[in-house]
Chimera marker file (.cmm) of the C-alpha trace (Angstrom):
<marker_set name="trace">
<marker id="1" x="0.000" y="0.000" z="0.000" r="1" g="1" b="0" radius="0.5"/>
<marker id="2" x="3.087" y="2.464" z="0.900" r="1" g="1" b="0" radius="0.5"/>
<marker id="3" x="4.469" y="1.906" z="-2.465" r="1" g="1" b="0" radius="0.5"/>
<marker id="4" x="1.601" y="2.748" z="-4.489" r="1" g="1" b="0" radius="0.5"/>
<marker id="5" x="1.106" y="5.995" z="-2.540" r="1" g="1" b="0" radius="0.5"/>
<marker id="6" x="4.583" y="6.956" z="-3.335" r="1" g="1" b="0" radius="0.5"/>
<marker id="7" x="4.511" y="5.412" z="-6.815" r="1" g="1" b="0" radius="0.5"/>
<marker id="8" x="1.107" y="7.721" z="-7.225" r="1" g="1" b="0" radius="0.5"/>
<marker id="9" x="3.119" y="10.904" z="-5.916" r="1" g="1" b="0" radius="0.5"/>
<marker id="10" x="5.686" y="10.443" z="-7.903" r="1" g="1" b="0" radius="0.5"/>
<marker id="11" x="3.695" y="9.845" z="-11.010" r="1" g="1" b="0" radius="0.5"/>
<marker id="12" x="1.597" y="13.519" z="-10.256" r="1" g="1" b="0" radius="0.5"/>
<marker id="13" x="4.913" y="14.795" z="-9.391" r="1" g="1" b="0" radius="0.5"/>
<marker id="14" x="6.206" y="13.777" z="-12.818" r="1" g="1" b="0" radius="0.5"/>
<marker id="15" x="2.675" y="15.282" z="-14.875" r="1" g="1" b="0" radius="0.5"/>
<marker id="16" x="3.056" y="18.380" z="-13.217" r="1" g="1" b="0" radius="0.5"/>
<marker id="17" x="6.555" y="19.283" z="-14.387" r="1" g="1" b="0" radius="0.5"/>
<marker id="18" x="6.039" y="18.222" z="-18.010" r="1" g="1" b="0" radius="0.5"/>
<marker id="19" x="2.869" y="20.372" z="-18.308" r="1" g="1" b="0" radius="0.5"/>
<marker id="20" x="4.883" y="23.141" z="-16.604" r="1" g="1" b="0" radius="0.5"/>
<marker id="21" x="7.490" y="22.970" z="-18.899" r="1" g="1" b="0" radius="0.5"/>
<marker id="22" x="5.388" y="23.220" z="-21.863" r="1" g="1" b="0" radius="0.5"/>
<marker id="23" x="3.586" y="26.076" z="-20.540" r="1" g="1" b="0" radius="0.5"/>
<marker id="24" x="6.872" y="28.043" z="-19.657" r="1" g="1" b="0" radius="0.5"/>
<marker id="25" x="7.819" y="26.931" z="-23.608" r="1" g="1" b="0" radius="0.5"/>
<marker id="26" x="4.685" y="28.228" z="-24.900" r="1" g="1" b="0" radius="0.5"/>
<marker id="27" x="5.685" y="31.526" z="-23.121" r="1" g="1" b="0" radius="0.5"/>
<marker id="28" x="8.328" y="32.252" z="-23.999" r="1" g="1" b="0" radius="0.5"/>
<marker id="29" x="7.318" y="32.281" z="-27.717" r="1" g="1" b="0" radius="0.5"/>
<marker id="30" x="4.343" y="34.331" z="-27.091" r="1" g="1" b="0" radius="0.5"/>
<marker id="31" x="6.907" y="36.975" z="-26.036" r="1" g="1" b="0" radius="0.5"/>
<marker id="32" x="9.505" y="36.050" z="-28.978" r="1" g="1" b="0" radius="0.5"/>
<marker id="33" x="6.162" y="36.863" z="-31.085" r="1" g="1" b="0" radius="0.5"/>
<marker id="34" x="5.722" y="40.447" z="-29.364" r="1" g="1" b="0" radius="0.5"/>
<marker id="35" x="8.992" y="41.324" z="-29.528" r="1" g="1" b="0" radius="0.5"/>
<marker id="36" x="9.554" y="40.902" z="-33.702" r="1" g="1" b="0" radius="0.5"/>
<marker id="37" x="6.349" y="42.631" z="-33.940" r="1" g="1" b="0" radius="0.5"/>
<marker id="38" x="7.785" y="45.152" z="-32.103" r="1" g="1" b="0" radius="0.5"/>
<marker id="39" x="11.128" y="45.065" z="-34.254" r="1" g="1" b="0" radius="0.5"/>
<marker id="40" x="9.025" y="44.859" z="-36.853" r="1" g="1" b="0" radius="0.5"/>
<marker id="41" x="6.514" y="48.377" z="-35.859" r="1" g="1" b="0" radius="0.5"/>
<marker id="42" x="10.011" y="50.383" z="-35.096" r="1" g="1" b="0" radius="0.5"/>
<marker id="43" x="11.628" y="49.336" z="-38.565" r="1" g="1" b="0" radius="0.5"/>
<marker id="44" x="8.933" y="50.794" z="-40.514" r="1" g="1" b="0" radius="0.5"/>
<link id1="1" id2="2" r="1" g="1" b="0" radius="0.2"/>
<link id1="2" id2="3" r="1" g="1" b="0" radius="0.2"/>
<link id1="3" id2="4" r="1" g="1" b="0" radius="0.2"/>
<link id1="4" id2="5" r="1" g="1" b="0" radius="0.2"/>
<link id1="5" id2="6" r="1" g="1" b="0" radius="0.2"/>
<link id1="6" id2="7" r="1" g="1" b="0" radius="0.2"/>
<link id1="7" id2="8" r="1" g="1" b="0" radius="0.2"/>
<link id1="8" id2="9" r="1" g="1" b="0" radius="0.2"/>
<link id1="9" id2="10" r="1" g="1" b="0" radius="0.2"/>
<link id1="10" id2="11" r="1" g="1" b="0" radius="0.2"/>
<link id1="11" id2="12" r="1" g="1" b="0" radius="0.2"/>
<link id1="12" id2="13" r="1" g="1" b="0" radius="0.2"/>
<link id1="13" id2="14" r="1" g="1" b="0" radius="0.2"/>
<link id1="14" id2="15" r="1" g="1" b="0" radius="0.2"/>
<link id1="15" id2="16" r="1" g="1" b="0" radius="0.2"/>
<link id1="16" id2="17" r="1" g="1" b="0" radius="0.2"/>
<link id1="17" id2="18" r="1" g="1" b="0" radius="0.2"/>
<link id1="18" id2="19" r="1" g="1" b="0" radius="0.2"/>
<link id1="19" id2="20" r="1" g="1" b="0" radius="0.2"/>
<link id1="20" id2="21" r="1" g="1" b="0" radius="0.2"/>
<link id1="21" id2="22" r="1" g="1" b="0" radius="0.2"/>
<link id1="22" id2="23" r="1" g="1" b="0" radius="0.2"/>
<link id1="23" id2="24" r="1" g="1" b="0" radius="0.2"/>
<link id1="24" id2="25" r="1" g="1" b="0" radius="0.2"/>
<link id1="25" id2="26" r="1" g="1" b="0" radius="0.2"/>
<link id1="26" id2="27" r="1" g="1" b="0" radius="0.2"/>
<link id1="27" id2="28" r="1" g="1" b="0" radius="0.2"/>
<link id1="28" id2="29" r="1" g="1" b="0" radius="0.2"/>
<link id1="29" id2="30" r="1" g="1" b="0" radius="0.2"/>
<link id1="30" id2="31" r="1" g="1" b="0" radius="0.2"/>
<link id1="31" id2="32" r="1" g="1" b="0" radius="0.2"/>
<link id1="32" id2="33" r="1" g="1" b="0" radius="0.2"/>
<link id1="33" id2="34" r="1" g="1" b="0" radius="0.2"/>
<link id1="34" id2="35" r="1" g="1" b="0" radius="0.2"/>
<link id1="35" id2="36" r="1" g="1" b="0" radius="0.2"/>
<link id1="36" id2="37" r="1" g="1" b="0" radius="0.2"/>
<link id1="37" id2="38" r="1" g="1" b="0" radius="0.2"/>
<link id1="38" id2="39" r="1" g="1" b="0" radius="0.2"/>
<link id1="39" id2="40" r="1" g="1" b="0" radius="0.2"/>
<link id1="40" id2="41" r="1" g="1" b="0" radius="0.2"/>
<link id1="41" id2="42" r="1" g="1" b="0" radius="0.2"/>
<link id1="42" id2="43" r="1" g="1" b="0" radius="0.2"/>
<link id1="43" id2="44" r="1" g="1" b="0" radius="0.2"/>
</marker_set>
């Protein structure tokens, strides 16, 4: 029984980071996206 509680932690633990990092990813190139349309405003 102690092993599937950990096992289940771990596995949360595990789903949490992943969808973390692909929402810090997916930041990052919403700002990469605003910043060449910036570029891109100043240029013309």
């Amino acid at each position: 029984m102690k092993r599937r509680v950990i096992l289940g932690v771990g596995l949360l633990t595990t789903l949490l980071v992943l969808s973390g990092c692909n929402t810090i990813h997916g930041a990052g190139e919403d700002i990469e996206q605003g910043g060449k349309a910036i570029q891109q405003s100043a240029a013309s």
